[in-house]
C-alpha positions in Angstrom: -63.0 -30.4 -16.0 -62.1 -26.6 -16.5 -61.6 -26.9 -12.4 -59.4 -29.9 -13.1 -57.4 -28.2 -15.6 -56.5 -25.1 -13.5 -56.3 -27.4 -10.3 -53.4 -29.2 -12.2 -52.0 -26.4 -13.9 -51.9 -24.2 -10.7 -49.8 -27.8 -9.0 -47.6 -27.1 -12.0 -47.0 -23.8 -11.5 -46.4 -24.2 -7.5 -44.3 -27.4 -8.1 -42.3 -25.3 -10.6 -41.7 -22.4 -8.1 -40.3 -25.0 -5.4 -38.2 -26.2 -8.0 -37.2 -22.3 -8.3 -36.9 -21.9 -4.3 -34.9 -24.9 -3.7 -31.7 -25.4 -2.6 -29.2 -28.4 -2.4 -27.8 -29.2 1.2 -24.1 -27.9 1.1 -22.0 -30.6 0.6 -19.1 -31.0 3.3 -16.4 -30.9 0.3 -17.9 -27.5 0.1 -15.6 -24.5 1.5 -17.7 -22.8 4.2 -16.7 -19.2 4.4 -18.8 -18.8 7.1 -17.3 -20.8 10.0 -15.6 -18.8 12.5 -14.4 -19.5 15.7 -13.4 -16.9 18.3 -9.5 -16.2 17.9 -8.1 -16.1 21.5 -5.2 -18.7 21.6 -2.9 -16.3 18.8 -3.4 -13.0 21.0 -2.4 -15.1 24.2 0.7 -16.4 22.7 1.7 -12.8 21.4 1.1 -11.5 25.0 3.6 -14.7 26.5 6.0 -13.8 23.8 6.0 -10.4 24.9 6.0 -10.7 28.6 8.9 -13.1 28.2 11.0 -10.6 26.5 10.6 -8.2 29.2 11.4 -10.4 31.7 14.5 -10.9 29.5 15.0 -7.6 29.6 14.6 -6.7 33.6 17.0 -9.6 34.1 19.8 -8.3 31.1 19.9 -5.5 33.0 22.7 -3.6 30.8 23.2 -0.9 32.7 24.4 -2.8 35.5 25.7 -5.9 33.9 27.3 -4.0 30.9 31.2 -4.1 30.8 31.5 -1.8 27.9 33.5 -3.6 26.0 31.2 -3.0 23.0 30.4 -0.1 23.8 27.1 1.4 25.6 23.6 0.2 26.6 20.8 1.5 23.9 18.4 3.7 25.2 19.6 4.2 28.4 16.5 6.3 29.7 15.2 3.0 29.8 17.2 2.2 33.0 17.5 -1.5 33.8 15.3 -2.2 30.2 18.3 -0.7 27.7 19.4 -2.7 25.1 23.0 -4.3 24.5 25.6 -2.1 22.1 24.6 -2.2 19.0 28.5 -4.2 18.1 26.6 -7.2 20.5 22.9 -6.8 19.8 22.4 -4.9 16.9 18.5 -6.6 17.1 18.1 -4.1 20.5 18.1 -7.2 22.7 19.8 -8.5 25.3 23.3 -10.2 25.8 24.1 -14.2 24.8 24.4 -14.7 28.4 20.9 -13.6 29.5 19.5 -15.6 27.0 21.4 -18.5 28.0 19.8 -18.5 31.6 16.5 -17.5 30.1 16.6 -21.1 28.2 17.9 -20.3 24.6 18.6 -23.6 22.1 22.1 -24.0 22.5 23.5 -27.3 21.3 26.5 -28.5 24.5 23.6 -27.7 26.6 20.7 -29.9 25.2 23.3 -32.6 24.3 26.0 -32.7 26.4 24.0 -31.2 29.5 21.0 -33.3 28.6 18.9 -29.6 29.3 16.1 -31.0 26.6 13.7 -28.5 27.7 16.0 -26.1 25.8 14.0 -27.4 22.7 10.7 -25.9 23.8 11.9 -22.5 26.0 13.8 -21.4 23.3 9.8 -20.9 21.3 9.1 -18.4 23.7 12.5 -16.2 23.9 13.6 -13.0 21.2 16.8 -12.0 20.3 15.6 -8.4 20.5 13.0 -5.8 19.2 13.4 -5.9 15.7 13.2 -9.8 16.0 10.1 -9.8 18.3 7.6 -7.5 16.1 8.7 -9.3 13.1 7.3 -12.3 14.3 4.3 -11.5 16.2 3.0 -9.3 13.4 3.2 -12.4 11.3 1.7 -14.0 13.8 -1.3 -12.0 14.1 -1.5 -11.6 10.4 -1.4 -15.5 9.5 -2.7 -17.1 13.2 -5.7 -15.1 14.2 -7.2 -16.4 10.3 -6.1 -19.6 10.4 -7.2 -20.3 14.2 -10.9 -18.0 13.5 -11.1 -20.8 10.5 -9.8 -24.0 12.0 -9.8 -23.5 15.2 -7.5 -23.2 18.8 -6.6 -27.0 19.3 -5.1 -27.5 15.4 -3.6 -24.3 15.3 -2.4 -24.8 18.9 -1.2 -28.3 18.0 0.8 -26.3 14.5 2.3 -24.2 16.8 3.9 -26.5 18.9 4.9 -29.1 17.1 6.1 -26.7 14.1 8.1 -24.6 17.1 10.0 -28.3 18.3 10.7 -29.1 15.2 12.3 -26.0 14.4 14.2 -26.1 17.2 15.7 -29.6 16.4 16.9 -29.2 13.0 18.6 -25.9 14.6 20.2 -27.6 17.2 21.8 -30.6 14.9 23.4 -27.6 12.6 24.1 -24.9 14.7 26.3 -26.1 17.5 28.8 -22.8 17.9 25.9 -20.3 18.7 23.0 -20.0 20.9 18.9 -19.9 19.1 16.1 -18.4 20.2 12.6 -17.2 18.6 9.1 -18.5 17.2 9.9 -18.5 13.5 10.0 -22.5 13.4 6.3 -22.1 15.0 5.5 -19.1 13.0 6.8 -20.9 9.7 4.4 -23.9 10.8 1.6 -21.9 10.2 2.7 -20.6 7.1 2.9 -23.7 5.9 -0.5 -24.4 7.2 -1.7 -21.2 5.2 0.2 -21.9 2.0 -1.4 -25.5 2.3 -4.8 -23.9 2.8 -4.8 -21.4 0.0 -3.8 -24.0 -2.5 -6.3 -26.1 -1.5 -8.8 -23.5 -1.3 -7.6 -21.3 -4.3 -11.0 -21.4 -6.1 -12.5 -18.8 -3.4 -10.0 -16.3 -3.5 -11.1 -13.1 -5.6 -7.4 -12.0 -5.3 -5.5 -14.7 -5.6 -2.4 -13.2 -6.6 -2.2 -10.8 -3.9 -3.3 -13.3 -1.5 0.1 -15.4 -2.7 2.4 -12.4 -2.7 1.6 -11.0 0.8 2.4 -14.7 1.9 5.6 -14.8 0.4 6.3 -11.3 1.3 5.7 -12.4 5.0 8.1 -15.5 4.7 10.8 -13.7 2.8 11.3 -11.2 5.6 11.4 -13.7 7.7 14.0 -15.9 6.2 15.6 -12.6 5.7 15.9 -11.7 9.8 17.0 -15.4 9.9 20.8 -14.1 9.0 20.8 -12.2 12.3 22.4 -12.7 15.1 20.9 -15.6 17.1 18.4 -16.3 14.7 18.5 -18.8 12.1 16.8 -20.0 9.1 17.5 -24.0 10.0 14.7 -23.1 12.6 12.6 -21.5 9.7 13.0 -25.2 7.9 12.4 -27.8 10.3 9.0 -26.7 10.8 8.4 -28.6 8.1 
């Protein structure tokens, strides 16, 4: 009996330490913070961005193709990879013209010309420096996270899509001026990023910094969208 009792009470005592031990299977409502994927789609569209805008800028070729109306080419010691006056470009970019044959959004073209394309080279081309870092620092800031979370094909498919649209809405309002850059794609996974930390706001431990750094990033954004050959109707039809 005494060997009964202890034989029962030690069961108690194990069953109660299982108890103790166990876990519940994570449920897959459950955020996983854990889930990364490698990030290597993001960094490969910063590089295209930025080899495009030095092919841009071999091809401007101010220097040579400058007629100094506006004044002169920017950082000449750069030879044939100056910038435009500052009166033309103040971004440190190249001309209207360059950007043209590169494949900037320009409304006669896609419409009149029927030079669709337009719609998708235009993702890929910068109105200058200033324009270019802006965006591919937001893009390594908000893409790299959201791809190392979700994953290459939705943030690829983000990109893309977010990038067309942008460039649709710009070229049904802006018909007198030529658009090029990857805010409409950027501002796609901003969107993406807004949607997820709403969603997600419960695992945040700074939520309000969190918010305000994504704001801050969209603000300067909208904010470069008043520059020449930028425009915020890109920014919006990402959406």
């Amino acid at each position: 009996m005494a060997r009964d009792l202890e034989s029962g009470g030690g069961g108690t005592k194990n069953n109660r330490t299982a108890e103790e031990n166990y876990s519940a299977p994570e449920s897959s409502h459950v955020y996983d913070s854990e889930t990364h994927w490698t990030s290597w789609l993001v960094p490969m569209f910063v590089v295209a961005n930025i080899a495009v805008f030095v092919i841009t800028m071999y091809i401007n070729n101010c220097p040579r193709n400058n007629l100094r109306f506006q004044g002169r080419c920017v950082a000449r010691f750069l030879g044939r990879f100056s910038f435009q006056p500052m009166q033309e470009n103040p971004l440190l970019g190249p001309s209207s013209s360059t950007l043209t044959k590169m494949g900037a959004l320009r409304w006669d073209n896609v419409v009149n010309r029927h030079q669709g394309w337009r719609l998708f080279t235009c993702i890929w081309l910068h109105a200058g420096v200033i324009h270019l870092l802006a965006n591919m620092l937001s893009l390594v800031f908000i893409g790299i996270r959201l791809e190392q979370q979700f994953g290459f094909i939705k943030i690829g498919i983000i990109y893309l899509v977010s990038g067309f649209g942008g460039s649709v809405l710009s070229s049904l309002f802006i018909r007198d001026h030529i658009s090029v850059g990857a805010s409409g794609a950027l501002f796609g996974l901003l969107g993406a990023m807004l949607s997820e930390l709403i969603t997600n706001w419960t695992i945040y431990s700074n939520k309000a910094m969190a918010l305000i750094t994504l704001l801050v990033i969209i603000v300067i954004n909208l904010g470069i969208g008043i520059l020449p050959h930028v425009d915020n109707f890109a920014h919006i039809g990402d959406s």
